[in-house]
N, C-alpha and C positions, 0 to 999 in steps of 0.2 A: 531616617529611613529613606532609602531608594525610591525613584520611579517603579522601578520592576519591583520591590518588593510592595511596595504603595498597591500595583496589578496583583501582585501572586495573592494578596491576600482578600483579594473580589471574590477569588474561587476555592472557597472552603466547604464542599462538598464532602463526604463522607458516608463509605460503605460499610453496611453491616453485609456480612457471609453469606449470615441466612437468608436476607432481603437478597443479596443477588443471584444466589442457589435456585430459592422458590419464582422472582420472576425468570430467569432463565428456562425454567422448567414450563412457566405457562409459554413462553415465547416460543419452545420447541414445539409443545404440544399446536403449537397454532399455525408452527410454518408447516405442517401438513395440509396444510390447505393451499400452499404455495409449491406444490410440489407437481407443476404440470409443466409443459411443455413453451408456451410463452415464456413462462420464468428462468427455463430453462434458458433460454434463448435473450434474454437480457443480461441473465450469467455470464450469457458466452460473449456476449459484447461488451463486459467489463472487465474482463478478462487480462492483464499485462503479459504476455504468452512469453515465458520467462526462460534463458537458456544460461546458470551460473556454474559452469563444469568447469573444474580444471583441465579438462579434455578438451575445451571449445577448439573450434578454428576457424582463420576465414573461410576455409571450403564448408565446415557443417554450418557454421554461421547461414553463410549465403543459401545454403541449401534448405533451412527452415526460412531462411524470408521469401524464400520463390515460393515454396508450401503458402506461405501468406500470400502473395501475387496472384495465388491461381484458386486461391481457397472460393473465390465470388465465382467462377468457371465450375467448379467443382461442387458448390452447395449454393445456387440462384437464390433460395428463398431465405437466407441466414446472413444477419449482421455478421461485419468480420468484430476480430477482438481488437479491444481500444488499443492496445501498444504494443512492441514488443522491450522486452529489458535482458540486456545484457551488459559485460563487462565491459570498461571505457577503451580498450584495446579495439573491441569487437563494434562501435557504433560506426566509422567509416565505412564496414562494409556493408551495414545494414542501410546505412543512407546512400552509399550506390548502388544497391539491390532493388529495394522499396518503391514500388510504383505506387501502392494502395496509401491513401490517407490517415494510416496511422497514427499513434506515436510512438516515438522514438528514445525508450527511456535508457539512463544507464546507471549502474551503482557508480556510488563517486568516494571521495573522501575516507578514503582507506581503510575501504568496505573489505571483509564485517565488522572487524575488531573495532575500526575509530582511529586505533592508537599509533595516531602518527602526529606530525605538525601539521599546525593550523594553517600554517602557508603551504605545506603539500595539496594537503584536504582543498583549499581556494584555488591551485593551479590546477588539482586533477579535474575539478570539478568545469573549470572557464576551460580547457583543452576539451571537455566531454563536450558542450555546448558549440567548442568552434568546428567540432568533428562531425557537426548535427544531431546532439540532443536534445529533444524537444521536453522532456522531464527529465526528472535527477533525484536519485533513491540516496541519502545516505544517512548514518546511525550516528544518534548524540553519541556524546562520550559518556559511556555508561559510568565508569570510574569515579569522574568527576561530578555526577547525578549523584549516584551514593554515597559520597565524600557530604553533599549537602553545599556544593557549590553551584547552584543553579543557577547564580547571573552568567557564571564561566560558559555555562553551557547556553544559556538562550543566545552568549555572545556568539558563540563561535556559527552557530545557525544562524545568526542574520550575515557572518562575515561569507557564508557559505552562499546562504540568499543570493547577498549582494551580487557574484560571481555568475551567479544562474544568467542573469540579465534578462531575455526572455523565460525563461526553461523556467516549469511548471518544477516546486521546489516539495517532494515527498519525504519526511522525515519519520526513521526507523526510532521508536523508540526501544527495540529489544526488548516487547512485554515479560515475556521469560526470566529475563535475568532483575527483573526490579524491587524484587520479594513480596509484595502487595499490592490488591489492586487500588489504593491510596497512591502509592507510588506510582502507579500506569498516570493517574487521571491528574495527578501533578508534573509528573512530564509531558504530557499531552498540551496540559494550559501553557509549559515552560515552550514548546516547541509551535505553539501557534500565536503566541506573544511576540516569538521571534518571526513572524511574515511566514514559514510552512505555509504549504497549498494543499497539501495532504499531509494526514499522520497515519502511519502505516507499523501492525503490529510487530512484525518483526523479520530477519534477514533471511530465513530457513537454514540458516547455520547452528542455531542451538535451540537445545532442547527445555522445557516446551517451549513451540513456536506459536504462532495463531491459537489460543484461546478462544470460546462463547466470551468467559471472564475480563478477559481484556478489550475484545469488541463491545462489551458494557457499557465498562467505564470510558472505553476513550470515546464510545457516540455521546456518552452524558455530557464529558469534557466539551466534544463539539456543540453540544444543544449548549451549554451555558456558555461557552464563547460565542453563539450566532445572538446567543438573548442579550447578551449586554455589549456589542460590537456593529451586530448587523452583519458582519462576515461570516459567511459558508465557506467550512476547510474540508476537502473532501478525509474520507477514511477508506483505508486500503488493507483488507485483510491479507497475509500471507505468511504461509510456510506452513507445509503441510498438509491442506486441503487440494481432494482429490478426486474426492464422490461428489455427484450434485447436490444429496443429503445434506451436504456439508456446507457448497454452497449456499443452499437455500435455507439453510439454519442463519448465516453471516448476514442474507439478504432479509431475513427477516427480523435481525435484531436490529437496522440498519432503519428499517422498515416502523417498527414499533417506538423508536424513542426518536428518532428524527423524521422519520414522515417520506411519505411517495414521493418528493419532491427531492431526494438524496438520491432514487435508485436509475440513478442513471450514468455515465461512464465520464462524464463530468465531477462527478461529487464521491463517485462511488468502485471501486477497483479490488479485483482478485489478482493475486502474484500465485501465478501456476507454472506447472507442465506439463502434467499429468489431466488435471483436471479436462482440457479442451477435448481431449479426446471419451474420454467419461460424459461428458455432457454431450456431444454430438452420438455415442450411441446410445443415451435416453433419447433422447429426441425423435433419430430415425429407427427406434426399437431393433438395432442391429448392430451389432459389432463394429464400430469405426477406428481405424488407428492411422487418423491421418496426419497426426500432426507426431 
């Protein structure tokens, strides 16, 4: 037996339906009570202010980073959002746009699909970082996950890692496509086995994207890799969260199985577009469409 199998078989956790149905349902009923205006407002500084169009360009690029440069001008008493994320084309402009302390995320590794070479995925990835990326989004290979090759796959994530060098290293596990949430929370252990610094639900390329279901299991995944490691991996919900409902559902499940000590833009991230502006007009109880 393997090193890595010797690890995969530490974390043999398992979900019943009904157990995550029934606590999902108390965890909702309770994020009402997280539903005010602070929260609001740590939502929006966890925020990865996300622009994946096939439309992008450097003119609209550069034009939502100035929206970021002026956003402290524009709302004094409000955190900005932890990063912005875009495509690896598009991170030069945003690093000589950017004056505010951000980060600098980008998809990498032959985002969304995966399905390219592993030496592509390792060049796109070191090109995003010499462009100034300060994090790095990219999706196991889902194929070879459900094939049941999982050293394949924690490999190619550490050879992905290694490439980051600095760059904080967020790995998609495409909750949607894994048929179970057994499946979520074994690639979740597969992908922070491999060094991951975040596991993040999914690309917002297919359908369903961000689950409650898959925020579950992959905080449980993170609680049992900090209990038997000592390592904090952060979790990064996205794709398709838009209302602050929504957010503060994510924050409070986040909340309940890993503790106040995650809910901070370190440990803790929303992949939006929409959302920024949904949460700035809860806040100042007015229609905002600034970003």
């Amino acid at each position: 037996m393997s090193n890595f199998d010797k690890t995969m078989k530490l974390y043999n956790r398992k979900f019943s339906d009904n157990e995550v149905k029934n606590e999902l349902e108390k965890i909702k009923t309770k994020s009402e009570e997280n539903k005010n205006k602070e929260i609001y407002k740590t939502c929006f500084n966890c925020i990865d202010l996300t622009s994946l169009n096939h439309t992008d360009s450097e003119e609209s690029i550069a034009k939502l980073t100035q929206k970021v440069n002026n956003f402290e001008d524009q709302f004094p008493e409000m955190p900005s959002v932890a990063a912005m994320c875009v495509y690896p084309s598009m991170v030069k402009t945003v690093k000589e746009t950017l004056t505010e302390d951000i980060g600098i995320a980008s998809v990498s590794g032959g985002f969304p699909s995966s399905q390219t070479f592993i030496e592509v995925k390792i060049a796109e990835t070191a090109m995003c970082v010499l462009e100034g990326a300060t994090e790095i989004d990219v999706v196991i290979s889902i194929g070879k996950f459900l094939s049941g090759d999982y050293e394949s796959v924690a490999e190619e994530i550490s050879e992905i890692k290694a490439s980051c060098r600095g760059a904080h290293l967020k790995t998609i596990i495409e909750s949607g496509s894994l048929q179970s949430i057994d499946n979520i929370y074994k690639a979740s252990i597969i992908s922070m086995i491999a060094e991951s610094d975040f596991i993040k639900t999914s690309t917002g390329k297919t359908e369903p994207a961000a689950t409650p279901e898959a925020a579950y299991a992959m905080c449980y995944a993170i609680k049992d890799f900090y209990e038997k490691t000592g390592k904090k991996i952060g979790f990064k919900a996205a794709g398709g969260i838009a209302t602050p409902e929504e957010a503060v559902y994510y924050y409070s499940i986040v909340e309940e199985i890993l503790g106040k000590e995650w809910l901070n833009n370190e440990l803790f991230r929303i992949g939006a577009s929409r959302l920024s502006n949904h949460l700035l007009s809860s806040i100042y109880e007015k229609e905002i469409k600034y970003f």
